[in-house]
C-alpha positions in Angstrom: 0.0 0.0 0.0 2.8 1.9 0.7 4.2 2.5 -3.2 0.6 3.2 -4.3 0.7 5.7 -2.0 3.7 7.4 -3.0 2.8 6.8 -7.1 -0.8 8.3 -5.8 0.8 11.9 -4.7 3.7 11.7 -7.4 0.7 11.6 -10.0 -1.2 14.2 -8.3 1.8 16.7 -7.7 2.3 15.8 -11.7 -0.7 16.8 -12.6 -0.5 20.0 -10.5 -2.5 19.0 -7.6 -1.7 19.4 -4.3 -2.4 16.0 -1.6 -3.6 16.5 1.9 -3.2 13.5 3.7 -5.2 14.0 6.5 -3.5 13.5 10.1 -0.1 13.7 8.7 0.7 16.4 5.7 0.2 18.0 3.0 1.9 18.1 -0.2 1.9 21.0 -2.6 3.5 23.7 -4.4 4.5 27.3 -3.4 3.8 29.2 -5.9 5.7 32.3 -7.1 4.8 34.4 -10.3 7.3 36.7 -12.0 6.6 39.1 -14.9 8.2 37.9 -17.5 9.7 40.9 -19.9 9.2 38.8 -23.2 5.5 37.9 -23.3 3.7 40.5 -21.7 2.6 38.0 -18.9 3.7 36.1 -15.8 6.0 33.5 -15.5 4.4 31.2 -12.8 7.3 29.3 -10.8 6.5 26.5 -8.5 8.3 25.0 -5.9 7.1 21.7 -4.4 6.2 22.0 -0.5 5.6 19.4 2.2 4.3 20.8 5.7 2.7 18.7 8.7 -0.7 18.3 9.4 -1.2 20.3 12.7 -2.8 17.2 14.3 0.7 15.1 13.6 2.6 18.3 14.8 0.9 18.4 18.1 0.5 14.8 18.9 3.9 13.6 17.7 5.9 17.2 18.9 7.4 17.6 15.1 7.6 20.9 13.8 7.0 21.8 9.5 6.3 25.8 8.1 3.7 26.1 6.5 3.7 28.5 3.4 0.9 30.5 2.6 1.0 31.1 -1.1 0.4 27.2 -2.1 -2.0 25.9 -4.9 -5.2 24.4 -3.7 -4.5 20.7 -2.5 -7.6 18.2 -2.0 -8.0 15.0 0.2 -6.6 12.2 -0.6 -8.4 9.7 -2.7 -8.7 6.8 -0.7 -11.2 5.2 -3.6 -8.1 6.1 -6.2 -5.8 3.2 -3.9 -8.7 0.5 -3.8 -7.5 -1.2 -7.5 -4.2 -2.0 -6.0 -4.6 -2.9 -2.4 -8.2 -4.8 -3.1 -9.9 -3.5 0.2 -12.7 -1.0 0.1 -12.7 2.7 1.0 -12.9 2.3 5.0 -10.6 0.1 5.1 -8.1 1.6 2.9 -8.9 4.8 4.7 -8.5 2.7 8.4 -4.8 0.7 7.1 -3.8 4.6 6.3 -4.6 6.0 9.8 -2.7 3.2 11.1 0.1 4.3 8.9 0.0 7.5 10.5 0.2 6.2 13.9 2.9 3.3 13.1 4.8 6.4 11.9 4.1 8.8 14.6 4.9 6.3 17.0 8.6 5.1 15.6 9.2 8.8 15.2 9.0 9.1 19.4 10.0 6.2 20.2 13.3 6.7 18.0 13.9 10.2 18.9 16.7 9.4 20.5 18.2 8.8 17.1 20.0 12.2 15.7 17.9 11.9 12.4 15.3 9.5 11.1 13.9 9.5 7.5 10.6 8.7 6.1 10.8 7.8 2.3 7.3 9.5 0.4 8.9 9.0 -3.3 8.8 12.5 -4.1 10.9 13.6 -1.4 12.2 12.0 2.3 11.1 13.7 4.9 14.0 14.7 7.4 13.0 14.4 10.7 15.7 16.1 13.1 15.1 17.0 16.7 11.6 18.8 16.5 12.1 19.5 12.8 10.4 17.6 9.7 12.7 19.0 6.4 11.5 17.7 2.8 14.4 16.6 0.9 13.1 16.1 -2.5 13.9 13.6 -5.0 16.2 15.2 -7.9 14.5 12.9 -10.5 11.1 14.4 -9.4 12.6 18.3 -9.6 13.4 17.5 -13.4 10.2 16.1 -14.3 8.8 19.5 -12.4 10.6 21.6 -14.2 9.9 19.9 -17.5 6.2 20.2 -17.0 6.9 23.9 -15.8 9.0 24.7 -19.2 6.2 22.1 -21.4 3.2 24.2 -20.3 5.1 27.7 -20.0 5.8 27.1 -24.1 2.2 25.7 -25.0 1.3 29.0 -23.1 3.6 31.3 -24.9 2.4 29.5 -28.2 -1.4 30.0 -27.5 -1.1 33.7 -26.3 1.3 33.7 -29.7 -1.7 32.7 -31.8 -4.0 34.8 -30.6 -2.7 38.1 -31.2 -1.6 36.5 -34.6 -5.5 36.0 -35.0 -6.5 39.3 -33.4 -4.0 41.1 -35.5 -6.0 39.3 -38.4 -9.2 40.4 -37.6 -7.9 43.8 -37.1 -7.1 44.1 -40.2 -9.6 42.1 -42.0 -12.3 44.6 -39.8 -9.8 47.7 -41.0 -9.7 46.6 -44.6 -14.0 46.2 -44.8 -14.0 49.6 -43.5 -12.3 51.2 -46.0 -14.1 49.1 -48.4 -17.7 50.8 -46.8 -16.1 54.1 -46.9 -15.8 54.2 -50.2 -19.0 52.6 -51.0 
C-alpha cells in the first residue's frame, strides 16, 4: 500500500494537484509568479512543499512551516488506492490511519536517534530534533521543471496565436472599412 501511495501523490503533484493527507501532511506547491519581460505575462514558478498536518505536529511534537501562497491541494483519494490494495474505502482509509500512527509512534520512540527518514517517493522527509525537512527527490525536480518549461511554451504558443489572429481580424475589420467608406 505503501508505493501506491507514493505513485498516488507523485501523479497528483504531476498533474498540479496538491495532496492533503489527513493527520499527517500536505503536499503542494508554493507558488511564485514573475513578470516575464518577453511575453507580456507572468511567469508562474512553483516549488514543491511538504508541511505537517497540525494534528501530527501536536501529537507527535514535530515541527514543519507552512507556506501561505500554495496551490489548492484536496483530500486524498482513498477510492483512487482500492484497484491496487483490493480493500474497500474504509478500510483503505482505516490501514492509512494506522500508517500515521505506526509512523508517529517510531518517530518518538526513536527520537533518540540524531535523524530518522521517512521515504514518500517525491521527497524523504527529514526528521531532526523537533524539525520535519523535505528533501526532494532530484528525478522528481526535473520532471517538475519539465512540465513547468512544457506548459510555459504551450502557453507562450497560445497567447502567440491569438494576437496573430486578433491582428487578423484587425485588419480584415480595418480593410471592410475602408471598403464601406468608399462605398
Amino acid at each position: 500500500m505503501w508505493d501506491l501511495l507514493k505513485q498516488y501523490i507523485s501523479n497528483e503533484l504531476l498533474s498540479n494537484k496538491g495532496v492533503n493527507w489527513s493527520g499527517f501532511g500536505v503536499f503542494s506547491f508554493e507558488v511564485d509568479q514573475r513578470d516575464d519581460a518577453g511575453i507580456h505575462g507572468k511567469k508562474i514558478l512553483r516549488k514543491p512543499i511538504f508541511f505537517l498536518a497540525d494534528d501530527f505536529s501536536k501529537c507527535y511534537g514535530y515541527h514543519c512551516p507552512k507556506l501561505a501562497n500554495t496551490i489548492p491541494s484536496h483530500k486524498l483519494n482513498y477510492a483512487s488506492l482500492i484497484p491496487g490494495v483490493g480493500y474497500n474505502r474504509e478500510t483503505t482509509a482505516s490501514v492509512l490511519k494506522e500508517v500515521i500512527r505506526c509512523i508517529g509512534v517510531e518517530l518518538v520512540e526513536s527520537k533518540s536517534k540524531m535523524v530518522n527518514e521517512l521515504d514518500c517517493g517525491v521527497c524523504k522527509l527529514v526528521f531532526e530534533g523537533n524539525n520535519c525537512t523535505p528533501i526532494w527527490d532530484t528525478d522528481f525536480l526535473k520532471r517538475i521543471h519539465e512540465n513547468d518549461e512544457h506548459l510555459y511554451v504551450r502557453i507562450v504558443s497560445y497567447l502567440r496565436y491569438r494576437i496573430l489572429v486578433l491582428r487578423t481580424l484587425r485588419m480584415e475589420f480595418t480593410m471592410k472599412q475602408g471598403e464601406l467608406e468608399t462605398f
